[in-house]
Structures are given as C-alpha cells and as structure tokens.
C-alpha positions in Angstrom: 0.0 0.0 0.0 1.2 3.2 -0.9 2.4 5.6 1.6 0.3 9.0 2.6 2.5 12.6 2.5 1.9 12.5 6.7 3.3 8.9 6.8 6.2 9.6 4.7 7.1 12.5 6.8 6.3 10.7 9.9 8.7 8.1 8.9 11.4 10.7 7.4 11.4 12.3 11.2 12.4 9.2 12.8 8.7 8.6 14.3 6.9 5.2 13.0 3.6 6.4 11.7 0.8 8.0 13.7 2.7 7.0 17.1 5.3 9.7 18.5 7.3 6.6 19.9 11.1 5.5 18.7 11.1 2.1 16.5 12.1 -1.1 18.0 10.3 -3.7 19.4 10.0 -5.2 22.9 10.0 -2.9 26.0 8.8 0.5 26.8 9.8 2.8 24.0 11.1 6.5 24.3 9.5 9.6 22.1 12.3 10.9 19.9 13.4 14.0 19.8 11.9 16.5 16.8 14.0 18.6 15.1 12.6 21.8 16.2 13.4 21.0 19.8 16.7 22.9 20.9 19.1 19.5 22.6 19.8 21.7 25.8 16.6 21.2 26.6 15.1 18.2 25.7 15.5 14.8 28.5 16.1 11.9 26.6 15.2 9.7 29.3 11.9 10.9 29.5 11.4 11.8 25.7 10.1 15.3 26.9 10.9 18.6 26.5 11.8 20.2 29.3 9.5 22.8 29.7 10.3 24.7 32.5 13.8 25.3 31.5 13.1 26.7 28.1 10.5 29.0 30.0 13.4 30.4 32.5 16.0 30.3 29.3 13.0 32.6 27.1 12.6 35.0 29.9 16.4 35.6 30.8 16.7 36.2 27.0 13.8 38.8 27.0 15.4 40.7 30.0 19.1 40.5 28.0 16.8 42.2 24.6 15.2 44.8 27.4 18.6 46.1 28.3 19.4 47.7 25.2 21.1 46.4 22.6 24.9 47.5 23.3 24.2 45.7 27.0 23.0 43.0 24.9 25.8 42.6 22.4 28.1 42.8 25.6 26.6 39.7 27.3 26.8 37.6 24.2 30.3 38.6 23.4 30.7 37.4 27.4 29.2 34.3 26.5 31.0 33.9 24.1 34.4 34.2 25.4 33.0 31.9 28.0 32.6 29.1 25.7 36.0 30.0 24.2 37.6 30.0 27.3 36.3 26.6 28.4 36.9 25.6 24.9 40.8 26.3 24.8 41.6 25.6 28.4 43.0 21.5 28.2 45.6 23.8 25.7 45.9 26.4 28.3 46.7 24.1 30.9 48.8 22.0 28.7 50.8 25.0 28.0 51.4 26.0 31.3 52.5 22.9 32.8 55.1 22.5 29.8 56.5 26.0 31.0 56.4 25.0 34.6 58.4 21.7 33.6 60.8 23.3 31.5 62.1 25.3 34.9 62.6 21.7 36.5 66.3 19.9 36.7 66.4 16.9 34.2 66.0 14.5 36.9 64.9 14.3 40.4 68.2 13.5 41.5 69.7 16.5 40.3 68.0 18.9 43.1 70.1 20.2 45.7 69.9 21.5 49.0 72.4 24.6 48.1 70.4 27.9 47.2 72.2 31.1 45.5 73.0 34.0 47.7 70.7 36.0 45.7 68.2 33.7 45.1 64.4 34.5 47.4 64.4 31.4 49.3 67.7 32.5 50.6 65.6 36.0 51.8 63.1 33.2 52.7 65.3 30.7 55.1 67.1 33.7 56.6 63.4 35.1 57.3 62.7 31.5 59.0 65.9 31.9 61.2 66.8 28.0 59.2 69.8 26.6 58.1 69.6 23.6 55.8 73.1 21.2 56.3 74.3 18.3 54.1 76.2 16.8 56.7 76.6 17.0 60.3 78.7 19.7 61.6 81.7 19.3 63.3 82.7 20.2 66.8 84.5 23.4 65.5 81.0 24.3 63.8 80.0 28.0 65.6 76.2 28.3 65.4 74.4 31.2 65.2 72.5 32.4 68.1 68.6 32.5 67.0 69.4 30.0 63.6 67.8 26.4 63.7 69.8 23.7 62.0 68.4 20.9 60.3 70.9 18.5 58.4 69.1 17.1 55.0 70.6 13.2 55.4 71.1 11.7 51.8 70.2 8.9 53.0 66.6 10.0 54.4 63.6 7.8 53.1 61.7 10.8 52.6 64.3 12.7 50.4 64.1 10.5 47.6 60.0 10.9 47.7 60.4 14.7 47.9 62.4 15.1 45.0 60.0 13.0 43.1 57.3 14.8 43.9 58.9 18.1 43.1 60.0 16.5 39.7 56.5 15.4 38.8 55.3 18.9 39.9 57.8 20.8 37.6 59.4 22.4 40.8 62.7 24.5 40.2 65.2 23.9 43.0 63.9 26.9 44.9 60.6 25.3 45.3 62.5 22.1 46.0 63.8 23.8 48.8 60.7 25.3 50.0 59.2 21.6 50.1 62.0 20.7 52.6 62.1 24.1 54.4 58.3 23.6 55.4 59.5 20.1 55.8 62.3 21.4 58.9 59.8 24.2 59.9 57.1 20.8 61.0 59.8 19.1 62.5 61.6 22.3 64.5 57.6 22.6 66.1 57.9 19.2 67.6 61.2 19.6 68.9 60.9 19.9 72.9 62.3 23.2 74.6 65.3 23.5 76.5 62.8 24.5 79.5 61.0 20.8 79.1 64.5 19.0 78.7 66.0 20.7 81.4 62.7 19.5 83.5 63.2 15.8 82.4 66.7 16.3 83.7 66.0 17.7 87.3 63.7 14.2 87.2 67.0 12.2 86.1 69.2 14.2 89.0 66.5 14.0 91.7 65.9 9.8 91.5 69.6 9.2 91.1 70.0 11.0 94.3 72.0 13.9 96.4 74.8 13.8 93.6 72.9 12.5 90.8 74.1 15.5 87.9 77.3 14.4 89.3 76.8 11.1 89.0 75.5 11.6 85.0 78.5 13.4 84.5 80.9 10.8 85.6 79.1 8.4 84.2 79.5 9.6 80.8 83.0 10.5 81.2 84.1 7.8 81.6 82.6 6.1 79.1 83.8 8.8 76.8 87.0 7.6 78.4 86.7 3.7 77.2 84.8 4.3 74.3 85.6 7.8 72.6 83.8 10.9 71.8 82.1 9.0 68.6 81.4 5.7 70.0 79.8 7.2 73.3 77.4 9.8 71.2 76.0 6.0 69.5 75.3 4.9 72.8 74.4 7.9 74.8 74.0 10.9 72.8 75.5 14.7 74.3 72.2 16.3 74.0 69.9 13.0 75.5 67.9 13.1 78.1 68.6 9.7 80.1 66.3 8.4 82.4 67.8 7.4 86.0 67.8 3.7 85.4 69.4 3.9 81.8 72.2 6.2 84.2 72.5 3.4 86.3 72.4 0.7 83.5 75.4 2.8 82.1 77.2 2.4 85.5 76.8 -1.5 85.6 78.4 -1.7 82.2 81.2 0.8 83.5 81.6 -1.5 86.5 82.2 -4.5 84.3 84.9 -3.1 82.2 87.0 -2.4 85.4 86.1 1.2 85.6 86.0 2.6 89.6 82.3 3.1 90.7 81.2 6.8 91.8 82.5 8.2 94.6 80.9 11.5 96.0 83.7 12.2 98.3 86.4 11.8 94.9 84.1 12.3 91.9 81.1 15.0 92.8 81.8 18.6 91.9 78.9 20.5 92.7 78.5 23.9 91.1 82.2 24.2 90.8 83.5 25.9 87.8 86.5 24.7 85.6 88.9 27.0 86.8 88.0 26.1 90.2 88.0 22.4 89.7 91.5 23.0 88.1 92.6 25.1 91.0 91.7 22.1 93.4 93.6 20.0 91.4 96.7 21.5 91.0 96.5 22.0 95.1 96.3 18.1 95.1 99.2 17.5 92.7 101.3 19.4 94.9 100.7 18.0 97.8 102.8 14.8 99.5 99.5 12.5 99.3 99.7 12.5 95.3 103.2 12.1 95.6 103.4 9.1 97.3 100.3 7.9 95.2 97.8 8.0 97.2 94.6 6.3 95.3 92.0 8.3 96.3 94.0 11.9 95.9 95.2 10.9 92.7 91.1 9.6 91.7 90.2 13.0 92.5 92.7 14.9 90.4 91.9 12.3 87.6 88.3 13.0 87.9 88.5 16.6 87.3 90.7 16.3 84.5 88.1 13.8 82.7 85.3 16.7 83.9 87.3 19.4 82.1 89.6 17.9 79.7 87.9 14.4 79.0 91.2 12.3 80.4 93.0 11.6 82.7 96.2 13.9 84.3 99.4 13.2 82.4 
C-alpha cells in the first residue's frame, strides 16, 4: 500500500507512523526528539521537553533584549568568550605545565639543598631563622645564636619521595627547597624546649640521688674515656635526656669493664666551675698524698681532668 504525505514525513522524522514513539520492538519505547526542539533542553530519558527550563531560558533572553542592545551585544560577546575559554583551556593548561616543567632539573636527582646567595628562598630561610646542612657539623661548627639547624641526610627515606614529587610537579630547585624548608619548619615545632629538657633532667638528677648531675656526669666521662667521643654519642648521645635507670644501667656496664664506681667524696663537683676544679687540682698535685700515690688523691685529680679535659692527668 502506498504511503500517505503524513506517513512519509512521519517516517522521514524518525517517528513510526501515527505514534510519537522511537522504533524497535519489545519494551517501553522513548519519544524521539523533533527537530525543532533545541538538545539543551530536551531529556532523553523521559522523551520530553523540558519545559520549565526553556521557560526560565526565554525570559532571561527577553530581560538581556530589554537592556538595550549595546548591554545585549556585551553579554553575548561574554558568552562567548566563555565558551571559548572553556573551549581552549586543556591547551591552556597543557601550555602552562610544559612551561612549569621546563624550569625543573632533568631528573629528580639532580636537586640540591644549596640555594644562590641572591636567590628568594635565601631572603626566605634567613626570614625563617633556618639553616639547611648536608652533613653533620663538626665540633669546630660555631652556630648562630637564633638560627635552627636541620641537616638534610642523603640517605633520608623521605628525600628521595620529595624530590619525586617536586619533579613530577615541575618544581625548580627553589621550590624544592621550600618543600623541605616547610619540611624542617614541622619538624623544628615538635622539637621539645630546652625548658621541658631541662625539667626531664632535674627528674634524672633527683631519683639518682643527692649527687645525681654528678653522677650523669661521671658516668658519661668515663665512658667517653673507654669508648671515645664518637662511640659514646652511639650509645648515649650529648644532647639525650637519660632516664635514671638507663644512668644506672650505664654504670653497671662501666663497672664491668673495670672502671671505679662513683665516689661522692672523689668524683662529685657541685657547682664548681673549671677554673675552680682545676685550681683544686693543681692543690692536690702538689701535695705529699699524690706524691706518694695515694689512690684516692690521685682519683680526684683524675676525675677533674676527665670533667674538664675528658682524660685523665698526664
């Protein structure tokens, strides 16, 4: 049978004959959408237009057209540059990030901790009172007063993460820097005072006894004594905070290795100063006692050469 003109154009629009429904069988079928209906605002899942949007879209349009039509030619220009905007920005972006990466060394192992003299984060760390080491200074290092040291270890976990991270990021070493200077600032906040270390000291003193900062004292001369400078820092660090039974712990070991006990009467100091403690000494040196060797003189003088020399008298 011959098709009618409204069934040929029924069928041209995509609609199967008198009903407004899509083809296909089986299933509840959706109304396509006609051509004169704009796609912003038609919902495909309910094959309907959506009304109320195309009402609020009409009116804004009619208030834009009531402005005037330089306002009008403004806003559409806006819209336009809009659109362009959203358009070209994966380019945008794309752009920038090559221009951030080009400022980044070659390879993350190529950042270093060293900053130019005239570079900002120089201004910056010397704003921050920081000082960022590559290895740990020696004793002749002179610190500044109001400067916090942090020494960047090579062999950190972290530093090899850092420097990835700033890689991927397309940091130049100045921001590299900045990663580890916030890095140091974190770590400086969690350091305890000298107030709340001196406290957990006066604990130490207090349990070991009437002498007990004398008895620290000797305790860790002498293993300074047996062990060195070096060797005693891996066992008992200058700037730890012992607790009284890792003191006495200490003096069991120093007890084993044949090194005399502490001895108040040849070994405490009090709040003597050096000169004084040397004074004494050189008293007892000349007297007849040391002379003839007598043990506990000549423990005394030894014991304030190991306070202010770290040996014994020659």
């Amino acid at each position: 049978m011959a098709e009618t003109g409204s069934e040929a154009e029924a069928t041209e629009n995509g609609n199967g004959g008198g009903d407004e429904t899509g083809g296909g069988g089986g299933g509840e079928e959706v109304t396509q959408r006609p051509d004169w209906a704009p796609k912003d605002f038609w919902d495909g899942e309910k094959g309907e237009l959506k009304v109320e949007d195309l009402a609020k879209a009409h009116t804004e349009l009619g208030q834009r057209f009531a402005k005037g039509k330089k306002a009008f030619e403004d806003s559409v220009k806006d819209d336009v540059r809009a659109a362009l905007a959203d358009e070209m920005k994966p380019e945008i972006e794309k752009s920038i990030r090559a221009e951030i990466s080009a400022k980044a060394p070659k390879s993350p192992n190529d950042y270093t901790v060293e900053v130019a003299d005239d570079s900002p984060m120089k201004e910056a760390l010397d704003k921050a009172g920081l000082v960022l080491l590559t290895e740990q200074p020696g004793d002749d290092f002179v610190r500044e007063d109001g400067k916090e040291y942090m020494v960047v270890d090579g062999t950190h976990p972290l530093l090899p993460v850092a420097r990835k991270v700033a890689h991927e990021a397309g940091y130049d070493n100045d921001q590299f820097v900045g990663l580890l200077m916030e890095y140091a600032a974190a770590e400086i906040s969690m350091r305890p005072t000298q107030e709340a270390l001196d406290a957990v000291m006066a604990k130490t003193y207090e349990a070991l006894g009437e002498h007990g900062k004398d008895r620290v004292d000797y305790a860790r001369g002498r293993l300074v004594g047996i062990v060195g400078e070096e060797g005693a820092a891996l066992m008992w660090p200058q700037d730890a905070t012992p607790s009284a039974k890792g003191v006495e712990a200490i003096e069991r070991l120093l007890e084993k290795a044949g090194e005399p006990g502490f001895n108040a009467g040849v070994h405490a100091v009090g709040a003597k100063s050096a000169d004084e403690l040397l004074g004494e000494a050189a008293k007892l040196q000349e007297s007849q006692e040391y002379f003839n060797g007598d043990k506990k003189t000549r423990d005394r003088v030894n014991a304030i050469y190991q306070r202010v020399y770290g040996s014994d008298a020659a």
